[in-house]
C-alpha positions in Angstrom: 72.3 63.4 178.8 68.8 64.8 179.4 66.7 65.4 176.3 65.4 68.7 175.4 61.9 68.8 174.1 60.0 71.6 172.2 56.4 72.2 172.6 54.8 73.9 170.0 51.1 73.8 171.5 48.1 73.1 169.5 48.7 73.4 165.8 52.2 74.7 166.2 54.2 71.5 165.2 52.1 71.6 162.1 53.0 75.2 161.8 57.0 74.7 162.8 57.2 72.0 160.3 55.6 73.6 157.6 57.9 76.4 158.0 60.7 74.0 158.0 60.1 72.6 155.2 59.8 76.1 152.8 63.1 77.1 154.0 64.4 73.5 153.4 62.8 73.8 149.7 64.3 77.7 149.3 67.2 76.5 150.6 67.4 73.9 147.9 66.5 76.4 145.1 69.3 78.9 146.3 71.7 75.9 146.5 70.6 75.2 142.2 70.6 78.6 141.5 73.7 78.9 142.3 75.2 75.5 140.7 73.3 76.6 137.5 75.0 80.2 137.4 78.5 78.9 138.1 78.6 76.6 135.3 76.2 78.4 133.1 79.0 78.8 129.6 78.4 74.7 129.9 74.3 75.2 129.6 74.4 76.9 127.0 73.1 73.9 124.4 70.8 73.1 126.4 68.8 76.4 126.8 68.9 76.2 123.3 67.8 72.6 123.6 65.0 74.2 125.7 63.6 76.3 122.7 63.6 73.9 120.9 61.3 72.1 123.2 59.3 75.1 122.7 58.9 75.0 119.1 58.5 71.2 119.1 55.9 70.5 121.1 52.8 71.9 119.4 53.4 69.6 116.4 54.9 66.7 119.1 51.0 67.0 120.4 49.9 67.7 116.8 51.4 64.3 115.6 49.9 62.8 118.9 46.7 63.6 118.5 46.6 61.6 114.9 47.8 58.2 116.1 45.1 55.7 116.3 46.4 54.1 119.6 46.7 57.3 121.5 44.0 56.1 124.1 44.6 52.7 124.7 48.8 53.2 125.0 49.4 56.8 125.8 52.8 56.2 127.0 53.5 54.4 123.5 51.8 57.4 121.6 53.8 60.1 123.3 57.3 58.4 122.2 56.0 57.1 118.6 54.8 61.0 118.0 58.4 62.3 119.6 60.3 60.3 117.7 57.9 60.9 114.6 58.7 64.6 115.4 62.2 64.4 115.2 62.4 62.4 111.6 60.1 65.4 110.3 62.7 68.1 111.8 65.6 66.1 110.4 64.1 65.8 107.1 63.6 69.5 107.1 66.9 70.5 108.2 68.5 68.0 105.6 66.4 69.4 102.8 67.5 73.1 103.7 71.4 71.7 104.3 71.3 70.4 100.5 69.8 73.5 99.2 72.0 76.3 101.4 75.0 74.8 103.4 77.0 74.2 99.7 76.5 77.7 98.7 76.7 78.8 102.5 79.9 76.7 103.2 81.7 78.4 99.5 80.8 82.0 100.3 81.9 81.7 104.3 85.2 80.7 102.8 85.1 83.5 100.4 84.1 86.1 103.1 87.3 84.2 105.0 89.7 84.5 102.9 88.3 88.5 101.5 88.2 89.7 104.9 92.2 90.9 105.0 91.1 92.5 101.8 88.1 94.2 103.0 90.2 95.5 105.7 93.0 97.2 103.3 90.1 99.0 101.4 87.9 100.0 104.4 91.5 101.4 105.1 92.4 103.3 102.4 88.7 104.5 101.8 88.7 105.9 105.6 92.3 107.1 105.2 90.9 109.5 102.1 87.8 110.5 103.8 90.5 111.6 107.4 92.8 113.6 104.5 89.3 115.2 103.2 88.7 115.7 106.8 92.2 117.0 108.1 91.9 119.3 104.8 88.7 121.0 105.5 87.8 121.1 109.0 89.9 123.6 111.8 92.1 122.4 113.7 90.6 123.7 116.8 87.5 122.0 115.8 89.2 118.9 114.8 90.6 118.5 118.7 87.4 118.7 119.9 85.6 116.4 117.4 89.2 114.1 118.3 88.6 114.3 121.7 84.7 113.2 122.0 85.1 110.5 119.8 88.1 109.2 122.1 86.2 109.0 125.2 83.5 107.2 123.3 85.6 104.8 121.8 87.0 104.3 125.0 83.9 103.6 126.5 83.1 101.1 124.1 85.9 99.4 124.0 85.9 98.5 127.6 81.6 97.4 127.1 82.1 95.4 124.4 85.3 93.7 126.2 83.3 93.1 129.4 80.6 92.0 127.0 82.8 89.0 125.8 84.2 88.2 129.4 80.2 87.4 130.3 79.5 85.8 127.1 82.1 83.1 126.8 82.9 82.7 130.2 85.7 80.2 131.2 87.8 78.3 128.8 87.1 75.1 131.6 83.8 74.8 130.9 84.4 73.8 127.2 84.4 70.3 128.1 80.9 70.4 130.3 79.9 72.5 126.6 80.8 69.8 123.9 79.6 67.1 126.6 76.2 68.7 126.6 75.6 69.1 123.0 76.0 64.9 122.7 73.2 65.4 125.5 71.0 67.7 124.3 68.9 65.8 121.8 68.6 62.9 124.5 67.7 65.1 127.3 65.2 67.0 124.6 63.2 63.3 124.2 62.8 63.1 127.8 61.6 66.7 128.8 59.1 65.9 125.6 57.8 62.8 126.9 57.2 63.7 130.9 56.8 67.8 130.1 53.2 66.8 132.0 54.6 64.4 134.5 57.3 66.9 135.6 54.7 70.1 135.8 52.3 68.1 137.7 55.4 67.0 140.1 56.2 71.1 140.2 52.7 72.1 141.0 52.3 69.0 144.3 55.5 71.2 145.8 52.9 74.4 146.7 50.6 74.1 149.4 46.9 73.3 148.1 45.7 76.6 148.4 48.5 78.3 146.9 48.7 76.0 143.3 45.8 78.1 141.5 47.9 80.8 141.5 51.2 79.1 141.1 49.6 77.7 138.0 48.6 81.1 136.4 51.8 82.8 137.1 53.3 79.7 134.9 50.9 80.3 132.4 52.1 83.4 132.0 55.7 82.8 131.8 55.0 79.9 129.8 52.6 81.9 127.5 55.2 85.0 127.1 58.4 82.6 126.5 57.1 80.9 123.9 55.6 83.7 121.6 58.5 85.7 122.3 61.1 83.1 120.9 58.7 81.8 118.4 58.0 85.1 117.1 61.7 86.3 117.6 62.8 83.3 115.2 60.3 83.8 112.7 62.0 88.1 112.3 65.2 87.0 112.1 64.1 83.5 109.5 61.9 86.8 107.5 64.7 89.5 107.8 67.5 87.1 106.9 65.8 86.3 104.1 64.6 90.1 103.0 68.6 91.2 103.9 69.6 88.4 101.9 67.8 89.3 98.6 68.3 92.7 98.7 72.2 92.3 99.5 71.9 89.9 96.2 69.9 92.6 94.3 72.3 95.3 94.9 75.3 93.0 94.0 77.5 92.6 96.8 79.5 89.5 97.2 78.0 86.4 99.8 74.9 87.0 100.6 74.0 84.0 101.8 76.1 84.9 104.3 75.3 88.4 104.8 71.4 86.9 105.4 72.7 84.5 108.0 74.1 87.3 109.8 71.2 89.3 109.6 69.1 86.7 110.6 71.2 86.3 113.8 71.2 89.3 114.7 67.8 90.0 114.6 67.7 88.2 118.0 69.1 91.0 120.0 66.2 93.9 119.8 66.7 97.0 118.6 70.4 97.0 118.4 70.6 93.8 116.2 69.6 95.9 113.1 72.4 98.6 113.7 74.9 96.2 113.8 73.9 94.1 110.3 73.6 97.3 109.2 77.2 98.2 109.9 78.4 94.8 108.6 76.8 94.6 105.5 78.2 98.6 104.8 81.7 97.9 105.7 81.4 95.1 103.4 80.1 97.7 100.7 82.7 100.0 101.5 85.1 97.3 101.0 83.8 96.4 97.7 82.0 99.2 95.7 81.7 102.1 97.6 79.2 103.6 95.4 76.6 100.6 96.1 76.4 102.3 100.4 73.3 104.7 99.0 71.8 101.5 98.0 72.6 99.9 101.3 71.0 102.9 103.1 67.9 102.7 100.9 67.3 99.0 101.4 67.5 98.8 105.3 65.8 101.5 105.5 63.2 99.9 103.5 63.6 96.6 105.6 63.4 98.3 109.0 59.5 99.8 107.6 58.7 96.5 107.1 59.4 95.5 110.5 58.5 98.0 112.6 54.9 98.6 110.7 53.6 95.3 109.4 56.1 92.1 111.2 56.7 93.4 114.9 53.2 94.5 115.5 51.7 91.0 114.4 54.6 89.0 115.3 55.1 90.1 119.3 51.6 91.8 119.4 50.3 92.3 123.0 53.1 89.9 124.4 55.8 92.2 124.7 54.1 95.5 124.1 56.7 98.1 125.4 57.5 101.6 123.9 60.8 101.0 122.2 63.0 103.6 124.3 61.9 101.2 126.8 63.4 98.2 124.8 66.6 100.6 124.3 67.0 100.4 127.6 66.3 96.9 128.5 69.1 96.1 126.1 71.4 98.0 127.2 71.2 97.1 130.7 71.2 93.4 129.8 74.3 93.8 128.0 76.1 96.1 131.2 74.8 93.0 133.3 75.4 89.9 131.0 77.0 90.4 127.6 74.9 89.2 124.9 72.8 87.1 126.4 71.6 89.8 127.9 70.5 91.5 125.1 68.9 88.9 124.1 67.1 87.5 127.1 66.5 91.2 128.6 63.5 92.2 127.3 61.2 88.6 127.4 62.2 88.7 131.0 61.2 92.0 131.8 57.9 90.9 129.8 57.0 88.3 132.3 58.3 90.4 135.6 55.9 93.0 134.2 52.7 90.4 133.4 53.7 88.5 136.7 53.6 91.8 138.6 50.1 92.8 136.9 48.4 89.3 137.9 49.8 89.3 141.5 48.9 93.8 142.0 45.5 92.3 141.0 45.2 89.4 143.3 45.9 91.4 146.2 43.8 94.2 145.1 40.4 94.8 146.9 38.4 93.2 146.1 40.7 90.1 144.5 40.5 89.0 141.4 39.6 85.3 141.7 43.0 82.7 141.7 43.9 81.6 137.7 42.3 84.1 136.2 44.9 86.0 134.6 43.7 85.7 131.0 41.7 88.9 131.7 44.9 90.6 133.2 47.7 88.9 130.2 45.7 87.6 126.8 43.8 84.5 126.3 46.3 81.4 126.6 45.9 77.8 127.2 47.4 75.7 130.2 50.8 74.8 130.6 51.0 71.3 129.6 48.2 70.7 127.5 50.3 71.3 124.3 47.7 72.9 122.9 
């Protein structure tokens, strides 16, 4: 059989192959992507495995930096300060599990085993309010209040039901799920101890003149991620803790609990509050009716504290986005992923909108010079220095 050649002429091998290989590597990227999305209910521990990765290495490369050996075994120093890292950690969560889980553990079984009760008395209380209602209101008024609140309902219903679909997933991946959390604490040593190796690796995939700017754009996602969730957990450590002490000072029942929630919720922007909010006054209702005004007064309090003195310090120039923007970050990410959505919606659109400024800049005329993005994003240091 004859053999066909190809002649690309002078530089076009080069050329060809170069090409070739791109759409080999995007090829391979799509081909992840893709593996990643389909079995993404089994990832979940280790995305949070990942920021946890974030929050531990500053004080991994704090603990590094005071061995005496670090210079003449670095490979030695890196594991000694990892595993140094992880006895700290474990000593602090122990220390907070003796003082909280015993009282945590008692009042979730309280709230438990109250909730049926709750229920009955958030009945009867709404039950006399719709009497009041039916009592004093038209009826020709009432069928169109009736009707408006239908639709809505309706509409929420099926958004919070599609929210659950994308948020749990399928019930198969709960063995990939458990497997993973074995995992996660190995899998954090190791992305610890080569986070350098494996960035360096990343950067040798770009072509030599396109790695100054593949190295600020990670900057920047590297810089945004990790204020965002480090500032994101330290709101929702503060307002657990402020929701939890005034819930105690108004004398409703578990609020150990009722901080926990707060705190959790705190990580969905913007909505988060609404719904501890909602929670905490149900449980009110439920209880002592007459303690709501002091509900009101204390989140109302709370949410002053956090949108004038913790949010601006906390998120600062990093997020930096008019709230009715936020609104509708959250919203979308919740139409377009459930609650993890909400959550992840607005640091994504954070780095889209920084990556977008350095790139609009680079191609501006005349260019701003490759890597320098601190001028364009905040000052930040370089991925991988753990600085």
């Amino acid at each position: 059989m004859p053999q066909i050649s190809v002649s690309w002429g002078t530089g076009g091998a080069g050329s060809g192959r170069r090409w070739f290989r791109r759409a080999l590597v995007l090829l391979a990227l799509a081909l992840v992507v893709w593996v990643f999305w389909s079995v993404r209910g089994a990832l979940l521990p280790f995305i949070v495995g990942a920021v946890f990765v974030y929050l531990l290495a500053p004080l991994v490369a704090f603990v590094e930096r005071l061995l005496p050996f670090r210079g003449r075994f670095p490979s030695a120093s890196r594991t000694v300060a990892i595993l140094l890292t992880y006895v700290i950690a474990l000593g602090l969560l122990a220390g907070i599990g003796f003082l909280f889980v015993p009282p945590l553990v008692r009042q979730t079984n309280e709230f438990i085993q109250s909730a049926p009760q709750y229920w009955s008395a958030i009945n009867r209380q709404v039950n006399d309010w719709l009497a009041q209602y039916e009592t004093n209101v038209p009826a020709h008024i009432r069928v169109q209040i009736e009707g408006a609140l239908g639709n809505l309902w309706s509409m929420a219903l099926q958004g919070f039901q599609r929210a659950m679909r994308l948020t749990f997933g399928a019930v198969g991946a709960a063995i990939g799920f458990f497997s993973a959390i074995v995992l996660v604490p190995f899998w954090m040593y190791y992305v610890l101890k080569d986070r350098q190796r494996a960035i360096e690796w990343f950067y040798g995939l770009w072509p030599e003149a396109w790695r100054p700017d593949v190295r600020a754009i990670v900057g920047i996602v590297d810089r945004t991620l990790a204020a965002y969730i480090r500032g994101q957990l330290f709101l929702g450590l503060i307002i657990g803790i402020a929701v939890g002490v005034a819930v105690w000072a108004i004398g409703l029942t578990q609020p150990i609990v009722l901080g926990l929630i707060a705190g959790l919720l705190e990580l969905v922007p913007i909505l988060g509050p609404i719904l501890t909010f909602i929670v905490i006054a149900l449980v009110a209702l439920a209880t002592d009716p007459g303690k709501l005004l002091w509900v009101g007064l204390a989140f109302i309090v709370i949410q002053q504290l956090e949108n004038n003195l913790l949010v601006p310090r906390v998120h600062g120039y990093v997020v930096d986005m008019n709230p009715a923007v936020v609104m509708v970050l959250v919203v979308t990410g919740g139409a377009l992923w459930g609650v993890p959505g909400m959550v992840v919606a607005v640091p994504l659109a954070a780095v889209a909108r920084d990556v977008f400024r350095y790139l609009y800049r680079r191609w501006s005329e005349p260019p701003v010079p490759a890597g320098a993005h601190s001028a364009l994003v905040g000052e930040e240091s370089p991925v991988g220095s753990d600085s």
